[in-house]
N, C-alpha and C positions, 0 to 999 in steps of 0.2 A: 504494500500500500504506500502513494507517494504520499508525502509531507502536505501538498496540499492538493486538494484533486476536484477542486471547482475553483471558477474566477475568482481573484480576490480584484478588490478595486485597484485604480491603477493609481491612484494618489496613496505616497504610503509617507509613516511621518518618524524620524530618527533622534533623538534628543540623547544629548551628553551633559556632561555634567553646568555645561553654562546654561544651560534650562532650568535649572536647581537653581542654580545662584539665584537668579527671579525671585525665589521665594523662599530667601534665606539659606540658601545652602553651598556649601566652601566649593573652590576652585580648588585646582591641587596645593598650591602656597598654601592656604590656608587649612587642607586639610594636614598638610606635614606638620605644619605647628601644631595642632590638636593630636599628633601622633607622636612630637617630640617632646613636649609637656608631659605626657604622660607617663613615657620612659625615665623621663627625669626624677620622678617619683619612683621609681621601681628600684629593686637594689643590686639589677643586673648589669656591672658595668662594662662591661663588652658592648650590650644591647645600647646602652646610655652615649658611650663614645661612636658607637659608628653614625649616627643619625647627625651628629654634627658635621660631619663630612661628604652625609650625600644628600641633599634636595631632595631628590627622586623617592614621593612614598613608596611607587612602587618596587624598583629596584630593592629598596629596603627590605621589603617584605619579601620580596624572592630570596633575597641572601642569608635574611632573618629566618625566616620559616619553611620558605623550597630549601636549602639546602643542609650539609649534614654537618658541619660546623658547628652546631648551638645544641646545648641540650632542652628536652624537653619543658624542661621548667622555662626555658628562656623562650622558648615557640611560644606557650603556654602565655607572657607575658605580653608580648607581640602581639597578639590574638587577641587576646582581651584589649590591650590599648585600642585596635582597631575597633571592633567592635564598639567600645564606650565611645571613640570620636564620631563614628554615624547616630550612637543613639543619641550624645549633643546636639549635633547636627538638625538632630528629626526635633529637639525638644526648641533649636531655635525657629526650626520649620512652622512650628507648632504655635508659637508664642510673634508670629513674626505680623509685625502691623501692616503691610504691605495688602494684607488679604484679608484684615479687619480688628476692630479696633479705632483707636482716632487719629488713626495717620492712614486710612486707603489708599494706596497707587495704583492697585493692576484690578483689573476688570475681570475677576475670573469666570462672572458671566457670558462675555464677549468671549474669553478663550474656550469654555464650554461650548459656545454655538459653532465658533469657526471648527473645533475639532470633530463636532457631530456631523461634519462637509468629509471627511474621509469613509464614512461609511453609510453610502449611499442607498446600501436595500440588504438582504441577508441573503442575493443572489452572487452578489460581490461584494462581501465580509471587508471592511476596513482593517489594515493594521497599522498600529504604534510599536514602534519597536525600540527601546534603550538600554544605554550601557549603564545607567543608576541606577543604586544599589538602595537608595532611598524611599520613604514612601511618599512621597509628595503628590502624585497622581493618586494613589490612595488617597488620600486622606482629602484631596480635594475637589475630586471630579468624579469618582464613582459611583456616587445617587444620580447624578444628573446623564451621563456619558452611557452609562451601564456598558462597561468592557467585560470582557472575561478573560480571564486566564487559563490558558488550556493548558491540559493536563492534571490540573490539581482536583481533588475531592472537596475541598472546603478552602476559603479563603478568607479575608478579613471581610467582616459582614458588614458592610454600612450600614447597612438597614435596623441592626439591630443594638450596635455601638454607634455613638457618634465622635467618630474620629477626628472632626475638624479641628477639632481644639482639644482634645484628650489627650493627656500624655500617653508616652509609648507603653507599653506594657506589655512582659513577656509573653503573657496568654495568646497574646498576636501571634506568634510564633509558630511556621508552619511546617509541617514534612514535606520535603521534595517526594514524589513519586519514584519507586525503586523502579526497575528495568517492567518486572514483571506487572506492577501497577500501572505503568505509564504503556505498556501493550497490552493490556485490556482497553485504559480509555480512549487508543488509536482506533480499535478495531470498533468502537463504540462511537467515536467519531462522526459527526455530522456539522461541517463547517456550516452551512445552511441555516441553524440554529442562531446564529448571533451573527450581530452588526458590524460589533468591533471588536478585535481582538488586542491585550495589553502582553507584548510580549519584551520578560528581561531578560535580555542574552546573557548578561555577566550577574544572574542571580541576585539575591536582593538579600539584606542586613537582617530579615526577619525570617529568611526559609534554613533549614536545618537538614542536613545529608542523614545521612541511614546511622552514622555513627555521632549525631546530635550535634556535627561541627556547624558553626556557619557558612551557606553555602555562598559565597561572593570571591566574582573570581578578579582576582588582583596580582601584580607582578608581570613579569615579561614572557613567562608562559604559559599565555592564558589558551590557546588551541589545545596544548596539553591538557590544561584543568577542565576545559569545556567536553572532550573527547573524553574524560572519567566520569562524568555525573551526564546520564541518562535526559535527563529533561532540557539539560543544556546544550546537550549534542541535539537533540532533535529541534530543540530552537533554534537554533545554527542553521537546520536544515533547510526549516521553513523560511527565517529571512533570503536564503539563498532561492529557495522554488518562485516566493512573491517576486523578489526583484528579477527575475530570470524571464519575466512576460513581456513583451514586447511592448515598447514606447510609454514605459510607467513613470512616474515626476516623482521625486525624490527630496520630503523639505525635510531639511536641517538644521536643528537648532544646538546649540551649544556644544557641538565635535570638534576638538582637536585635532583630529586624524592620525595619532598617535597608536589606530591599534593595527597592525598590519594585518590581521584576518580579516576583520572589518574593510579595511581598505579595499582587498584581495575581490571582496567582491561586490565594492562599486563598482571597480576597474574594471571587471570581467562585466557588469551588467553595464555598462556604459558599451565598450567595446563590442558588443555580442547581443546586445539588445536595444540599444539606442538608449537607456535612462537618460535620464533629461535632473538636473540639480538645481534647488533653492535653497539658500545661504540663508538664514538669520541668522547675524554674527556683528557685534556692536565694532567691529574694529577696522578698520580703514583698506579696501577692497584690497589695497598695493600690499598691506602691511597681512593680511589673508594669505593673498596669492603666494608671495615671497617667503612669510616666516610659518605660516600656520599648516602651509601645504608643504614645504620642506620636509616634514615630516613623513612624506608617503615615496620618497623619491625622484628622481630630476622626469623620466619617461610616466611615472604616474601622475606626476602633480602637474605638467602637459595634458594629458586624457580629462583628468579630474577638472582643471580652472579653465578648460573650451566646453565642458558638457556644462556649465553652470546657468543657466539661463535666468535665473534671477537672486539678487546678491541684495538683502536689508539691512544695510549697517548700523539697524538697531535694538536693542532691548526689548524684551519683551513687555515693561511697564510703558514704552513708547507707544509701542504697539497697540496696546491694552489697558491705560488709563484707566484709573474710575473716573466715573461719571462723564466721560468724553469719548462713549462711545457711540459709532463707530468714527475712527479717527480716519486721515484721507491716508497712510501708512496700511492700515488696516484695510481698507479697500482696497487700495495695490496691490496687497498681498493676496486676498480673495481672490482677485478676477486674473491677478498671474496667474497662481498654482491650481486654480479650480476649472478654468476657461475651457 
């Protein structure tokens, strides 16, 4: 059985980690600091001295925890740091005035309707696909949007918690599907059933593997991590079957292009299928092209910044104001990517 085996829509929507920031949630600078802080506190000083020398969280965390250097206690250490800095993260997500309160900026009514434009009828399923680990579409779009997340048995219930403003709370906390669970609910599979589907490629701070770790995939070998855990291999799958349809538009909000699998297969669906690219990215098109696409390569970041057909060099509270909407940004964005 393939990954997906009816139309999905051809507007498909990819958010990284600057789509977070929106609404209170760190870049990498700021998620290091939240991750060096906390080692600082720990009494493992191996753990403590190496983070002063690399920037890179992730690097860290490959050297830290992939590799065979450290003992358990000190992975152990690692781990939990991580961990505590997303659940911060979700407690400023939580508390952040941006979304309410007496400082409103972003209109997260306006971004509820523009996103309810990706999945047009449940003959062709819309999908959302991200690299965060975070719950911020949780917690702020899933009464109104109603996504699903395939493969799971049970998920955080809107309907019955109200997450908006809740703190985090373990109870959240979900099972990934094992092998054998997650080919039961393939063969049970009816994409046809829902509108829009929320898919986390690099697992999210709340799901939990078969041996109660957290399941979020971090470091520089993330194809390997995603190829060990079952529900993330087949997410993998299916971002590649949707983008693989012919002449589908591709918006982007807050990607780095720092993940080279991820890259692997814009480049192959730009190349091989025609995808067509939109940028929302607050940072100055030259200063994109040159520093933010370096990242993929001199022959990819060529394919990548000629497929881009529409580039928003702004935020998304620009976008999405309170009370200012719909904004004339918001319109251009509409009738580019929807038309």
């Amino acid at each position: 059985m393939s990954s997906i085996d009816v139309p999905a829509s051809k507007t498909i929507l990819l958010t990284g980690a600057g789509f977070t920031k929106n609404f209170g949630g760190f870049l990498a600078s700021e998620m290091w600091a939240q991750i060096h802080n906390r080692l600082q506190r720990s009494n493992e000083k191996p753990v403590k001295l190496l983070i002063k020398d690399e920037f890179d969280y992730e690097k860290i965390f490959e050297e830290l925890v992939k590799g065979g250097k450290y003992s358990g206690e000190q992975k152990d250490t690692v781990n939990n740091s991580f961990l505590e800095a997303y659940k911060f993260m979700d407690q400023i997500i939580c508390m952040e005035e941006a979304l309410y309160g007496g400082k409103h900026y972003i209109d997260t009514n306006g971004i509820r309707e523009f996103l309810k434009g990706f999945s047009n009828n449940r003959r062709e399923p819309g999908f959302f696909f991200t690299l965060n680990q975070d719950i911020v579409f949780e917690r702020y779009f899933r009464r109104e949007v109603r996504f699903a997340v395939p493969g799971f048995i049970r998920y955080i219930n809107a309907d019955t918690i109200d997450i908006n403003n809740t703190p985090f709370s373990d109870s959240w906390c979900i099972d990934a599907p094992t092998e054998q669970v997650l080919a039961q609910k393939k063969d049970k599979m009816n994409w046809q059933n829902e509108r829009f589907y929320y898919i986390k490629l690099h697992g999210s701070f709340h799901w939990k593997d078969s041996e109660r770790r957290n399941m979020m995939v971090i470091g520089t070998s993330k194809e390997e991590d995603i190829e060990k855990e079952p529900i993330l291999r087949w997410y993998k799958n299916i971002f590649e079957n949707v983008l693989s349809m012919p002449d589908c538009r591709l918006l982007i909000i807050g990607y780095g292009f720092r993940d080279q699998h991820i890259n692997k297969v814009i480049v192959n669906s730009i190349k091989d299928n025609g995808l067509k690219l939109f940028i929302i990215c607050p940072v100055d098109p030259e200063k994109f092209k040159n520093d933010t696409l370096k990242n993929t390569g001199s022959d990819n970041k060529k394919i990548i910044w000629e497929a881009v057909s529409g580039y928003y060099p702004y935020t998304i509270r620009t976008i999405f104001p309170f009370h200012k909407h719909p904004t004339p940004q918001h319109i251009q964005l509409k009738n580019d990517f929807f038309q």
